[in-house]
C-alpha positions as CSV (number, residue, x, y, z in Angstrom):
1,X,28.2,-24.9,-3.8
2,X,28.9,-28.5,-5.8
3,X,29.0,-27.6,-9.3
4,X,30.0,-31.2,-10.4
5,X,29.3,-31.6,-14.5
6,X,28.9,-27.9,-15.3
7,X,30.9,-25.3,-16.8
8,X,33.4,-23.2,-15.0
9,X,31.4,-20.4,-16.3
10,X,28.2,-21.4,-15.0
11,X,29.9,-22.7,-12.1
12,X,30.8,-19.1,-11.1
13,X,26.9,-17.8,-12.1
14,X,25.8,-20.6,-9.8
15,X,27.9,-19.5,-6.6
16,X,26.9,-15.8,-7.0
17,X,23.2,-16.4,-7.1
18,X,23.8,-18.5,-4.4
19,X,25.4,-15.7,-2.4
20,X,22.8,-13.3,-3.6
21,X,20.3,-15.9,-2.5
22,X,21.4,-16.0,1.0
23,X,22.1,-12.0,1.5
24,X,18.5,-11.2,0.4
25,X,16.7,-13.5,2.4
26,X,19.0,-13.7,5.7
27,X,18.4,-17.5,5.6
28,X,20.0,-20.8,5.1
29,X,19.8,-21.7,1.8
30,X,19.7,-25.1,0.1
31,X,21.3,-25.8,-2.9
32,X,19.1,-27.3,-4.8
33,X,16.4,-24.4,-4.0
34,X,19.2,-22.2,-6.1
35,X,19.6,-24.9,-8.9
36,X,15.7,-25.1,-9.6
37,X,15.4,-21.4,-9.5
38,X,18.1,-21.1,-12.4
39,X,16.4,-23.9,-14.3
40,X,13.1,-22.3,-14.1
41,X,14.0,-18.8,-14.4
42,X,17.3,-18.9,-16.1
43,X,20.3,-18.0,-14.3
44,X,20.6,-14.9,-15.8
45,X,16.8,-13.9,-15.2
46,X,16.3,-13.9,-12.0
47,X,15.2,-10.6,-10.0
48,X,15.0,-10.1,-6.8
49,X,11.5,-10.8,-6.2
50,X,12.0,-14.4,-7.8
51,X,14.3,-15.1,-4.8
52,X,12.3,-13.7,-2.0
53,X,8.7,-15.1,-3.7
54,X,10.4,-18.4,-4.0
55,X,12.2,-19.0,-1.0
56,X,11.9,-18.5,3.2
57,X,13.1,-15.1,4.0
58,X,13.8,-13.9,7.6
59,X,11.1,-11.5,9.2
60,X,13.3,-9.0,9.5
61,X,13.8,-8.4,6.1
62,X,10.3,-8.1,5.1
63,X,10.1,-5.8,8.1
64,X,13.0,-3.9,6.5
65,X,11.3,-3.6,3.3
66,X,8.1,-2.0,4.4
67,X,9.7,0.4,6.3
68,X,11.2,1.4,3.1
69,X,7.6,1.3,1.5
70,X,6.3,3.3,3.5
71,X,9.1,6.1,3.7
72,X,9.1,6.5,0.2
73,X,4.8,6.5,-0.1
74,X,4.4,9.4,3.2
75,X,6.1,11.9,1.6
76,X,3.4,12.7,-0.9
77,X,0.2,11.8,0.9
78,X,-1.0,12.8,5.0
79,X,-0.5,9.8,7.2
80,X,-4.1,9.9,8.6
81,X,-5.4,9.4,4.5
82,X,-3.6,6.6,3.5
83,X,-5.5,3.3,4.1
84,X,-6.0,-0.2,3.6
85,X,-8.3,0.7,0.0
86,X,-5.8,3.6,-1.4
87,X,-2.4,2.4,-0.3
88,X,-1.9,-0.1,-3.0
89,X,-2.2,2.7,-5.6
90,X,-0.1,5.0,-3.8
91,X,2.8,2.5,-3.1
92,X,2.4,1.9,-6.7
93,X,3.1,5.0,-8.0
94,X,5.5,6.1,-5.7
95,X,7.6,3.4,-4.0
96,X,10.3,2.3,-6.2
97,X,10.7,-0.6,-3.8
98,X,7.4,-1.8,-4.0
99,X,7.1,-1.8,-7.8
100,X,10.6,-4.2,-7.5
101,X,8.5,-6.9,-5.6
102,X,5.5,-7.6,-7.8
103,X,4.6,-11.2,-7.3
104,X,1.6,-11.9,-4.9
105,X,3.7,-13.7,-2.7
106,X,6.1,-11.1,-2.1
107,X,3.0,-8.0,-1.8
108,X,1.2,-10.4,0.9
109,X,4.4,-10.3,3.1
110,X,5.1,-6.7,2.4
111,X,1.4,-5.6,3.1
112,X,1.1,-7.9,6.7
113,X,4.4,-5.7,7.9
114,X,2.5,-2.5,6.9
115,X,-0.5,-3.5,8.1
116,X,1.0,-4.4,11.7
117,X,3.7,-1.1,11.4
118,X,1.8,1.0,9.6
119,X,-2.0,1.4,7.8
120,X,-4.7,0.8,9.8
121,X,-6.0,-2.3,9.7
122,X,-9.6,-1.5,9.5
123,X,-10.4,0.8,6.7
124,X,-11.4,4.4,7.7
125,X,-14.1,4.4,5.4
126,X,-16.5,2.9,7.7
127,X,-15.2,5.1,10.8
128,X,-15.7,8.1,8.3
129,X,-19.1,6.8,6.9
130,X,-20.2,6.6,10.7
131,X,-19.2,10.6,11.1
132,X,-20.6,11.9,8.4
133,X,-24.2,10.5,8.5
134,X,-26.6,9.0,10.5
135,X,-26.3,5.6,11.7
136,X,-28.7,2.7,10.8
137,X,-31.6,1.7,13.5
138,X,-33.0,-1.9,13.0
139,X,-36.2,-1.0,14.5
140,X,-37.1,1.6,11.9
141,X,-40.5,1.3,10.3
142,X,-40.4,1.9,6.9
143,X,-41.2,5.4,6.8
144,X,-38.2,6.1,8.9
145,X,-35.7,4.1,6.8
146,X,-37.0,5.9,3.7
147,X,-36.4,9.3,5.6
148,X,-33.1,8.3,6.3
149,X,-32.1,7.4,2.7
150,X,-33.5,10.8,1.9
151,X,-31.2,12.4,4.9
152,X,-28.2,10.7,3.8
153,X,-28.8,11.5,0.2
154,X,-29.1,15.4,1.1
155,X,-26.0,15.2,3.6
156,X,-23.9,13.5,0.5
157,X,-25.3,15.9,-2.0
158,X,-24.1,19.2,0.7
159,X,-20.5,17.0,1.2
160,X,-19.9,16.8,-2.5
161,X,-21.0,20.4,-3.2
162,X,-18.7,21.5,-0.3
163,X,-15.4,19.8,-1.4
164,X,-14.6,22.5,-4.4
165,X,-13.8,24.9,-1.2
166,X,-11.1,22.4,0.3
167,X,-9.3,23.3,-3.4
168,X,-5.7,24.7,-3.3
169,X,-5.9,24.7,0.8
170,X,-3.2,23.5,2.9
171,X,-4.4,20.1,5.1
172,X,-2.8,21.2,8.2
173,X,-5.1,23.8,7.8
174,X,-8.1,21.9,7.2
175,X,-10.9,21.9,10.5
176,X,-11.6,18.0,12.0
177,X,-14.8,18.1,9.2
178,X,-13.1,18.9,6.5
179,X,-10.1,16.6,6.8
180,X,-12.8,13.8,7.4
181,X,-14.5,14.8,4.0
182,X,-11.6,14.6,2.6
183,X,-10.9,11.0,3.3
184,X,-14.1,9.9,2.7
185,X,-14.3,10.9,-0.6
186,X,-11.0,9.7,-1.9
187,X,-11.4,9.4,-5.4
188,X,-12.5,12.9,-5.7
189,X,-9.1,14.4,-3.9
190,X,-5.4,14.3,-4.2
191,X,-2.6,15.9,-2.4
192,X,0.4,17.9,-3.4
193,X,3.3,17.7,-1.1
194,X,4.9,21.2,-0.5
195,X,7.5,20.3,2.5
196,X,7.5,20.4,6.0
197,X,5.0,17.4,6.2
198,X,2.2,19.3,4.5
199,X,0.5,19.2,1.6
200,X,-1.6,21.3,-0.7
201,X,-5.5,19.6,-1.5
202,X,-6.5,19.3,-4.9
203,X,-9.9,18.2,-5.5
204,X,-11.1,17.1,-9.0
205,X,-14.7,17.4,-9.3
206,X,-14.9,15.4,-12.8
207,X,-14.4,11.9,-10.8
């Protein structure tokens, strides 16, 4: 690139974030988009995710990237209980590649791959709600919506008494109930990979 009036030195800096800028984002890449990111940044600041937040990236690499995500979040948690609420977390404390793209920019791409690859795009908690207790009726009389608190206050009283037993049990061994409990009440459980795409459920009762 034209490094007219500056230093051999930075000269060279200049034409290797250039190159750097082009082999992360798989795009044409204008000069002066490389010049104002070393202005702003410093030529010797910039990570990764300043180039992709900053500048058009090809589809593909976004798409490449949230594969990666995900590979690196599935081995410690069951596919069927990561969602759209928990997933952030999870990719936070286990993907080493989402933790390298911070900026909002870069999360927003990375989460509309996932979303159309991978999570599910409506949250399970309503699909869970929906099997665990009874559904709403707009022509209740008052009576019968105060019964159906009640009922719904019992059945989530019996769910949270149950979950101690789903402690130290495998989830591939879990019945369709219990692995639906387990979703639902996801800040109550965690998961401890032990191989072969199985995990070990831990519950903590405190939370």
């Amino acid at each position: 690139m034209p490094t007219k009036h500056i230093d051999d030195r930075t000269a060279a800096e200049l034409d290797e974030l250039y190159v750097r800028c082009v082999t992360l984002t798989q795009q044409p890449v204008k000069e002066v988009e490389v010049l104002r990111l070393a202005i702003q940044k410093g030529i010797n600041n910039i990570a990764d995710d300043d180039i992709l937040a900053s500048m058009s990236v090809k589809n593909t690499v976004w798409k490449g990237l949230a594969d990666t995500v995900w590979n690196e979040v599935t081995p410690f948690w069951p596919l069927d209980a990561i969602t759209g609420s928990n997933f952030d977390a999870l990719a936070e404390a286990h993907s080493k590649t989402w933790q390298r793209f911070p900026s909002e920019s870069c999360r927003k791409a990375l989460y509309a791959e996932l979303i159309r690859e991978h999570i599910q795009l409506n949250d399970p908690i309503f699909s869970t709600y929906d099997s665990l207790f009874p559904a709403e009726d707009f022509g209740l009389t008052v009576e019968e919506e105060q019964a159906l608190r009640e009922e719904r206050k019992r059945l989530n009283e019996e769910y949270l008494t149950s979950l101690p037993a789903l402690n130290g049990r495998l989830y591939s061994e879990l019945s369709s109930h219990e692995k639906t409990l387990a979703q639902h009440y996801t800040k109550m459980i965690s998961f401890e990979p032990i191989g072969n795409d199985d995990f070990r459920v831990l519950v903590n009762a405190d939370k």
